[in-house]
C-alpha positions, 0 to 999 in steps of 0.5 A, a space after each residue: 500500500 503507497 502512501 503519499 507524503 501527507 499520509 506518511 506525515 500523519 502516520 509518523 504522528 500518530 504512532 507519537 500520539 499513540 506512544 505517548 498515550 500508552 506511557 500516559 497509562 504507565 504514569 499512575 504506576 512509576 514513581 516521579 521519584 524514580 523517573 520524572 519525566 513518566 509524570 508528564 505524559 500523565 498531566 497530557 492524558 487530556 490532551 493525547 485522548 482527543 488527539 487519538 480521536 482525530 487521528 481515528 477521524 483522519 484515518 476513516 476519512 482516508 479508508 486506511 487501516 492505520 485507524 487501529 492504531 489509536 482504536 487500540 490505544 484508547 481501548 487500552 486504557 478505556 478504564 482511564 476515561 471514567 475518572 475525567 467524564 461520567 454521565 450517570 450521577 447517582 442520587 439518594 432520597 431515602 431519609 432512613 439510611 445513615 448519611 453525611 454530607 461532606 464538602 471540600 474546598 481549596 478556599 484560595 484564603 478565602 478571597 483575602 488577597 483577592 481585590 473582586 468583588 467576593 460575593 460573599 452571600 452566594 458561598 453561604 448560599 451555596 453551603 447552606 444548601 448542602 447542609 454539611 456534617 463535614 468541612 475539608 478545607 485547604 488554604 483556608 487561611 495564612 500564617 499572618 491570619 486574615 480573619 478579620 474579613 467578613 467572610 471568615 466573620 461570618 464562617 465563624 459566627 455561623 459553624 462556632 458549634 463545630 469541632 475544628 482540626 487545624 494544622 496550628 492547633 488554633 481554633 481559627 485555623 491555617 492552611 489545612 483545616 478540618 470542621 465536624 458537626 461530630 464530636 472528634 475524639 482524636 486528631 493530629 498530622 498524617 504527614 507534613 513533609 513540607 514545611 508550609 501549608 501543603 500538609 495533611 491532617 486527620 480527625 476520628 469523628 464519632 457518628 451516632 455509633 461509628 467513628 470513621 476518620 476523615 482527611 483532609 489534605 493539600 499536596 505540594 503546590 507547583 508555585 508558579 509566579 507572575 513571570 510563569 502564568 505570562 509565560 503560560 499564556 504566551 505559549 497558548 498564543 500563536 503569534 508569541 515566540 516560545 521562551 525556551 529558558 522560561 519554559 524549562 523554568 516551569 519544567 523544572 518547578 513541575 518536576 519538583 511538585 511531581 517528586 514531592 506530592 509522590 513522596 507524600 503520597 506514600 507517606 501518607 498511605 503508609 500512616 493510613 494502612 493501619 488505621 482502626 477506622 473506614 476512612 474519608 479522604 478529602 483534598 487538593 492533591 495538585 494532580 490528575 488521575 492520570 498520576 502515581 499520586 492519585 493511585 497511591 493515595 486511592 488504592 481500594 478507596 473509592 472516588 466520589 466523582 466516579 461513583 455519583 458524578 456527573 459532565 467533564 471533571 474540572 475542579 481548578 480553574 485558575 490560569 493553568 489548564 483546567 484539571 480535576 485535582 480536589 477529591 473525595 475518596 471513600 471506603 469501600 464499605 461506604 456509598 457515595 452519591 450527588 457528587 457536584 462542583 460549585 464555582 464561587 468567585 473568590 477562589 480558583 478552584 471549585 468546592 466538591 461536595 457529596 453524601 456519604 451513606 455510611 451504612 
């Protein structure tokens, strides 16, 4: 069969799409830590999956039998696509099970620093609405304190009656923070490799006559600055030349994010092993599914989003790609049901929420 220039082109093309899909599947089970780079092709799974489907396109369109190549490659990792897109939610009305509802939100501080006009009213709204047992909060505030915002005001004055774990031990809260309309009756640190606020804390809940323990938890953070979003968006523009010392810049601080979220990833599974208790797990993992860390710290664990979400899964929504990066992960034992995303305007990630029926 001759091929004509154009055709060559295209098939040279796509077995490097397929190739890198197939090393996207490999991502969630090698450790950055061992080989970084793997880390990548996992970040780009969103990227490679359409572009197989165009090549799917072309080839049909030509009649060519190379269509295989990338049929073969998304049907091996068919699994994959149910963790970025669902389109059977599940929902429960029955009253006389045993239910929580939890919610997980990266607050951004709570708009702080943020000079938009933070409607405030519509994230009480929002919360009110859902009716929460359980808070898992991520930069909920900084190490200086910001609580005399109108906003954290009001949080305080409206949940005053929950039972809090917060990664200084104060009753306002830092960075990872932890609220429970149950009584917790043991709490502390899963992990703080790092010296900031990307740390995990846990808190042992009793609910009616069960104590699960629940986690709340933020991964190392990339900590890109103004000179790397300009960088970002320069390359989505065609006319800008590429930086190529900038772009390495940015490959590098991905690198040290990748290898950093996988060494507490581990060491976050690792505390969790023998615990007594059926666990919850809430967070900002600053990772896709696509990704060691995501794999580690799920194992049996089951994930809100594929059990009762419905659309694309897109949770952060600042000035990098959009990716679902905040999660709720459950015990198996556990059901999970009414997952949804809530976009409030003073953060740059969406508040997750779901109802956990426990029994």
């Amino acid at each position: 069969m001759k091929l004509n220039f154009i055709n060559i082109i295209f098939l040279v093309l796509n077995c490097i799409v397929a190739l890198c899909l197939l090393m996207a599947y490999l991502a969630p089970y090698i450790s950055p830590a061992d080989f970084w780079p793997i880390a990548f092709f996992g970040l780009a799974y969103p990227l490679l999956v359409p572009l197989n489907f165009l090549m799917i396109i072309y080839w049909l369109v030509q009649l060519k039998k190379f269509v295989f190549i990338s049929v073969i490659s998304l049907l091996l990792g068919i699994n994959h696509i149910t963790s970025y897109i669902q389109f059977f939610p599940k929902k429960n009305k029955d009253s006389r099970l045993q239910k929580i509802n939890i919610v997980s939100f990266n607050t951004h501080y709570m708009g702080a620093y943020d000079r938009k006009n933070n409607d405030t009213t519509f994230f009480f709204q929002e919360i009110a609405a859902l009716k929460p047992d359980i808070f898992c909060f991520q930069e909920f505030a900084n190490l200086g304190g910001n609580y005399e915002k109108p906003l954290f005001k009001e949080f305080f004055r409206q949940y005053k009656n929950y039972y809090s774990v917060n990664a200084d031990g104060q009753e306002t809260g830092y960075g990872v923070s932890l609220f429970s309309r149950y009584p917790i009756i043991n709490k502390g640190f899963v992990e703080r490799i790092n010296n900031n606020s990307n740390l995990t804390v846990f808190a042992d809940i009793v609910v009616n006559n069960d104590t699960i323990r629940v986690v709340s938890t933020h991964l190392k953070s990339i900590v890109f600055d103004k000179e790397d979003y300009q960088t970002i968006q320069e390359l989505r523009s065609p006319n800008e030349a590429m930086q190529v010392g900038q772009v390495k810049h940015i490959g590098s601080k991905l690198k040290y994010a990748f290898i950093s979220r996988s060494v507490q990833a581990e060491e976050l599974k690792e505390n969790l092993v023998n615990c007594p208790y059926k666990v919850i797990i809430c967070g900002d993992f600053n990772d896709s599914p696509t990704s060691y860390t995501y794999r580690t710290i799920r194992g049996d664990l089951k994930d809100a989003f594929k059990e009762s979400g419905w659309g694309m899964s897109r949770t952060y929504i600042g000035k990098m790609p959009s990716f679902r990066i905040d999660y709720i992960l459950h015990d198996p034992a556990f059901k999970s049901f009414n997952y949804r995303t809530h976009t409030i305007n003073f953060s740059d990630h969406k508040m997750i929420s779901c109802t956990i029926q426990m029994r």
